[in-house]
ROFILO-377180 format. One line per 10 residues: for each residue x, y, z of N, C-alpha, C. Coordinates in Angstrom, 3 decimals, padded with zeros to 6 digits, always signed. Each point is the difference from the previous one (the first is absolute). Layout:
% residues N
X Y Z X Y Z X Y Z  ...
This chain:
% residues 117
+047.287 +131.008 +103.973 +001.304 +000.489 -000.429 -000.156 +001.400 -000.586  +000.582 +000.972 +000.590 +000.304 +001.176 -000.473 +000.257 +000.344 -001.524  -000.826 +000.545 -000.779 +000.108 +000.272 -001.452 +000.849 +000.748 -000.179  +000.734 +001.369 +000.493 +000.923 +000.615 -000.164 +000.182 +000.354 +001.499  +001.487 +001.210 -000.463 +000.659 +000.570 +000.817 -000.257 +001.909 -000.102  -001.545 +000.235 +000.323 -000.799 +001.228 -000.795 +000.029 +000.696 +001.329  +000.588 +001.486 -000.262 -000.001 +000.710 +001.284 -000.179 +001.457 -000.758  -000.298 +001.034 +000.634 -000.685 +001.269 -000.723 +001.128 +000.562 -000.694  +001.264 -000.468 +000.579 +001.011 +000.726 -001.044 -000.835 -000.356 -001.683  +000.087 -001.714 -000.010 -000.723 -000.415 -001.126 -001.281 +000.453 -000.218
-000.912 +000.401 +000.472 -001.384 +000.781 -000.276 +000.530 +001.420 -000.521  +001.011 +000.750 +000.345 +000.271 +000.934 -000.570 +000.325 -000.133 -001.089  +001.106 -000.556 -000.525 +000.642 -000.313 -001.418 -001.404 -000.180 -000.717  -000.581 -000.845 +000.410 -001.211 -000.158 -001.112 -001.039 +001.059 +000.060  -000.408 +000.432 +000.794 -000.762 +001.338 -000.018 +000.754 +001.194 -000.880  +001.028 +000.370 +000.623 +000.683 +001.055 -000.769 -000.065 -000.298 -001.179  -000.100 -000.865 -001.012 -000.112 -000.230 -001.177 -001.595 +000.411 -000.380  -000.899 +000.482 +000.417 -000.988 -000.086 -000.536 -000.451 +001.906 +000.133  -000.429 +000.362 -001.016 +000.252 +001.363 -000.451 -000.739 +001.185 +001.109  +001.084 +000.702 +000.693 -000.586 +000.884 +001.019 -000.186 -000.439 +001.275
+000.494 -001.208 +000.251 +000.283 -000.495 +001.529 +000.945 +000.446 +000.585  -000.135 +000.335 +001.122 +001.405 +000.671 +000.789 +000.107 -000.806 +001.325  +000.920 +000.060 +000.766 +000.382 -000.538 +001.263 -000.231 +000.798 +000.672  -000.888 -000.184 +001.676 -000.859 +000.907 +000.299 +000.273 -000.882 +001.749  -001.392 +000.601 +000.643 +000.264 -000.829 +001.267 -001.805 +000.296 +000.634  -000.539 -000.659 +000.403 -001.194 -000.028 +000.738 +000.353 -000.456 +001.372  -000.890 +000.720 +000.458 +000.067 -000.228 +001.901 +001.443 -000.356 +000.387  +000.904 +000.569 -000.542 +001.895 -000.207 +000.581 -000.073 -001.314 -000.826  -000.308 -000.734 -000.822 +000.663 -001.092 -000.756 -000.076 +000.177 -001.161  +001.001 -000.830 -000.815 +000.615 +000.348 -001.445 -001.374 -000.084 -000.890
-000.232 +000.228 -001.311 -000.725 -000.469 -000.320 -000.328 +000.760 -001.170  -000.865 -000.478 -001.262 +000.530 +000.933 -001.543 -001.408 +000.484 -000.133  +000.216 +001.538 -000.525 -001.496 +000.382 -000.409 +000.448 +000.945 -001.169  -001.742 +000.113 -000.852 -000.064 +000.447 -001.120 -000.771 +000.956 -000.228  +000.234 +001.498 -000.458 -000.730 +001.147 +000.323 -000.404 +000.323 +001.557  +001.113 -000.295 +000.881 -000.497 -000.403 +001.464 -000.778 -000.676 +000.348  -000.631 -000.913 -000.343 -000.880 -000.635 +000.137 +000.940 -001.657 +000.238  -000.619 -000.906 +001.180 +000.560 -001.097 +000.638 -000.222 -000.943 -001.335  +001.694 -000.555 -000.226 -000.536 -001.232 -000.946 +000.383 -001.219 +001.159  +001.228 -000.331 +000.442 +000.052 -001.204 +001.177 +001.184 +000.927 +001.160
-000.056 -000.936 +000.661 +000.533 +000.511 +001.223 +000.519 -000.812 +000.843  +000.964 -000.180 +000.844 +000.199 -000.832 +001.207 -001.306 -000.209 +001.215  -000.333 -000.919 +000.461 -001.697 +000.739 +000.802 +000.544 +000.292 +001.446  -000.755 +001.197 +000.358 +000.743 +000.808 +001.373 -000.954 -000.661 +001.399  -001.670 -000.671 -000.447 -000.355 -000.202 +000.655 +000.286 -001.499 +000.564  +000.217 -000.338 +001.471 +001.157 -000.995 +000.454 -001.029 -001.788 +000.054  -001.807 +000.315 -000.883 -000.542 -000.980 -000.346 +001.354 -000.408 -001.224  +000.070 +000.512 -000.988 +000.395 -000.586 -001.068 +001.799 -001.180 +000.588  -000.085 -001.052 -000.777 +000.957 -000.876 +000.652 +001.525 +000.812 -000.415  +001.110 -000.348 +000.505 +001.230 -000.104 -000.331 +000.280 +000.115 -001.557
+000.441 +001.065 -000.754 +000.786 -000.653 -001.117 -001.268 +000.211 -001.092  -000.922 +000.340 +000.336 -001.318 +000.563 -001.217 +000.081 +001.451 -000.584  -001.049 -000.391 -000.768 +000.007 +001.668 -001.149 -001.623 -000.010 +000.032  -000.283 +001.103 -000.040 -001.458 +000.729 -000.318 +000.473 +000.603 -001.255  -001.218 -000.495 -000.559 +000.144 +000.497 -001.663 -001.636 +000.161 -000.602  -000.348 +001.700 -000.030 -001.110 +000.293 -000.721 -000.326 -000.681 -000.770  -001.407 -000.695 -000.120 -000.882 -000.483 -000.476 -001.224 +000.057 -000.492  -000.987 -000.253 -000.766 -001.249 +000.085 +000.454 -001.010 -001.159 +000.548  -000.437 +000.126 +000.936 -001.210 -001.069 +000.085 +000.105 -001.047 -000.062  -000.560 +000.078 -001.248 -000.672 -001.227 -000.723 +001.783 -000.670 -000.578
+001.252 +000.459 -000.499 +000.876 -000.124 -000.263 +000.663 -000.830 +001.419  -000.371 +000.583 +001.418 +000.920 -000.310 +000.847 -001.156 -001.525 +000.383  -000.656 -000.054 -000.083 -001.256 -001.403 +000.019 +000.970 -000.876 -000.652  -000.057 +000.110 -001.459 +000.704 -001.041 -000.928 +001.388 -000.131 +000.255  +000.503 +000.560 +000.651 +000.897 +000.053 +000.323 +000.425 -000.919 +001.368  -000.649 +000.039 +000.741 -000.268 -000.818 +001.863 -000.100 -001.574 -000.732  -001.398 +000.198 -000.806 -000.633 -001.511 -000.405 +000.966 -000.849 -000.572  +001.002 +001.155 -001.174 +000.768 -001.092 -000.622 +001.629 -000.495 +000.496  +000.100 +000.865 +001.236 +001.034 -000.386 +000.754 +000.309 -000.078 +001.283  -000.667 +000.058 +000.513 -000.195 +000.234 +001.960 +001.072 +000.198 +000.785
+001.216 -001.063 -000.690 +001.293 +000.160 +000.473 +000.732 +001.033 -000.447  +000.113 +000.394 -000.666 +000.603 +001.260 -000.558 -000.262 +001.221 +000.354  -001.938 -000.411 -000.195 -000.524 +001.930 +000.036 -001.140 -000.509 +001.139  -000.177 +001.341 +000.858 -000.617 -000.422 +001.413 -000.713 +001.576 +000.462  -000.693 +000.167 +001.050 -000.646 +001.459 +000.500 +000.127 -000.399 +001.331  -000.045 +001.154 +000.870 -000.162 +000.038 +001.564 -001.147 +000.843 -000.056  -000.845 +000.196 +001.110 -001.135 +000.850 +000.263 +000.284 +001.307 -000.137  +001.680 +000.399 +000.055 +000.155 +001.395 -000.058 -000.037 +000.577 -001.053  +000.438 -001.266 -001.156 -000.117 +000.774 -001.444 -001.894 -000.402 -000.562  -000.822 -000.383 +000.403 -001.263 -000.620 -000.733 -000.235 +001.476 -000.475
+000.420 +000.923 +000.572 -000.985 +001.260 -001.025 +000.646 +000.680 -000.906  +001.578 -000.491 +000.117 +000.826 +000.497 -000.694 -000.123 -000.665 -001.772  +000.222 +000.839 -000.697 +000.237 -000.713 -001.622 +001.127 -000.180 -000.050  +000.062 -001.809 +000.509 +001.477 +000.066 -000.056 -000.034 -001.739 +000.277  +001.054 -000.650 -000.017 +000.487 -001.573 -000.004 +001.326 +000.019 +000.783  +000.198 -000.864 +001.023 +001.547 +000.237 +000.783 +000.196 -001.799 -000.890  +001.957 +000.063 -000.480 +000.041 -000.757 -000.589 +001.333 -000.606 +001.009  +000.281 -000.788 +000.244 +001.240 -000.831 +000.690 +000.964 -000.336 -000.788  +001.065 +001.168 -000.145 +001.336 +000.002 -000.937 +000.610 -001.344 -000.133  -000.042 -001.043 +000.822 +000.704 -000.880 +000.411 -000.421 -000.662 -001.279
-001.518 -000.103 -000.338 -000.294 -001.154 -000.470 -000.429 +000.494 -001.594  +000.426 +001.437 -000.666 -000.591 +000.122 -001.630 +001.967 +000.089 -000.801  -000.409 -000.089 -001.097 +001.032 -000.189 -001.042 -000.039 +001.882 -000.245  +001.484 -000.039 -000.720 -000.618 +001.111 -000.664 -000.591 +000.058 -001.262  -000.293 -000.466 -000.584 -001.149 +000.086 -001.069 -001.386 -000.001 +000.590  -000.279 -000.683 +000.887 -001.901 +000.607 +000.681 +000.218 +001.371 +000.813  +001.163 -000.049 +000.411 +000.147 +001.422 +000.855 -000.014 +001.260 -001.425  +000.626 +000.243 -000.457 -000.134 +000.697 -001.539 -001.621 +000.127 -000.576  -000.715 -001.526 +000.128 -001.121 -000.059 -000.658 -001.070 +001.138 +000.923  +000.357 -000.456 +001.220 -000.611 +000.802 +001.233 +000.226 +001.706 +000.060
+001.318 -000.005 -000.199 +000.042 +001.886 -000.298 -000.721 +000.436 -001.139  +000.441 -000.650 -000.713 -000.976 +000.089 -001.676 -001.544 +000.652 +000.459  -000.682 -001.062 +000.771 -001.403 -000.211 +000.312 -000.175 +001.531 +000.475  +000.939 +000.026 +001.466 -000.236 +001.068 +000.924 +000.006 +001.511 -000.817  +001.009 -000.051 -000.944 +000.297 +001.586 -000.777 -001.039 +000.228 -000.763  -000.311 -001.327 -000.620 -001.393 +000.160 -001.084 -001.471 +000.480 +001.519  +000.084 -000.421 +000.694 -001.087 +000.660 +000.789 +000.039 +000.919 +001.225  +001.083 +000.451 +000.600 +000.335 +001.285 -000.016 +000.299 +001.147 -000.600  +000.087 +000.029 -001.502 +000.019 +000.728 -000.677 -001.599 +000.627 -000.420  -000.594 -001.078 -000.046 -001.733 +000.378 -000.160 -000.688 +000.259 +001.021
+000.481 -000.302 +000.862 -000.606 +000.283 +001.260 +000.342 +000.827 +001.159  -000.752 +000.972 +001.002 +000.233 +000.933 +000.752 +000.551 -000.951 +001.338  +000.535 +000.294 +000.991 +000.497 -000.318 +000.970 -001.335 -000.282 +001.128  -000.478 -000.735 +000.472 -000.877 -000.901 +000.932 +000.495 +000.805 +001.459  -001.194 +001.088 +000.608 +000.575 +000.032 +001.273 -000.511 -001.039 +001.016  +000.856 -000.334 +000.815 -000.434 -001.163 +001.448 -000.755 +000.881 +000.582  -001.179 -000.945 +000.399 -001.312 +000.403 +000.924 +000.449 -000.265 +001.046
């Protein structure tokens, strides 16, 4: 059963709240960044399923993240090098989605942008 009714309009509202995020767009899709730098995004590459978000991560963050929810948070081969977690809107509340921007701003802010090999 579907936990909410979470679509990027709603990823925006909650992003825009967090200091110096702007509404932005990567590869032609919507998506919020901070000092230009990618915090989540709609995913442009056509692995990621229907109705998901890519949302900067790190690592070891996007690990604990897979382990403690599989259904929720997931990777395709296209993102493995990416620092990043694709999450399935269908299935988070907004309070883990919030917890999740939280995560992403706290480590895009410390961190430089990851180029793809």
């Amino acid at each position: 059963m579907p936990a909410s009714k979470i679509t990027f309009d709603t990823v925006r509202q909650i992003g825009l709240r967090l200091s110096g995020v702007e509404a932005s767009t990567a590869y032609g899709k919507p998506a919020l960044k901070v000092k230009g730098k990618l915090l989540a995004a709609v995913p442009s590459n056509v692995s990621a399923e229907p109705g998901s978000l890519v949302v900067r991560v790190s690592r070891d963050d996007r690990a604990e993240l897979l382990a403690a929810d599989p259904g929720l948070y997931y990777v395709t081969e296209h993102y493995l090098d990416f620092d990043g977690v694709l999450v399935r809107l269908n299935r988070i509340t907004p309070e883990v989605l919030r917890d999740l921007l939280s995560m992403s701003y706290r480590y895009v802010n410390r961190n430089p942008p990851q180029k793809r090999r």
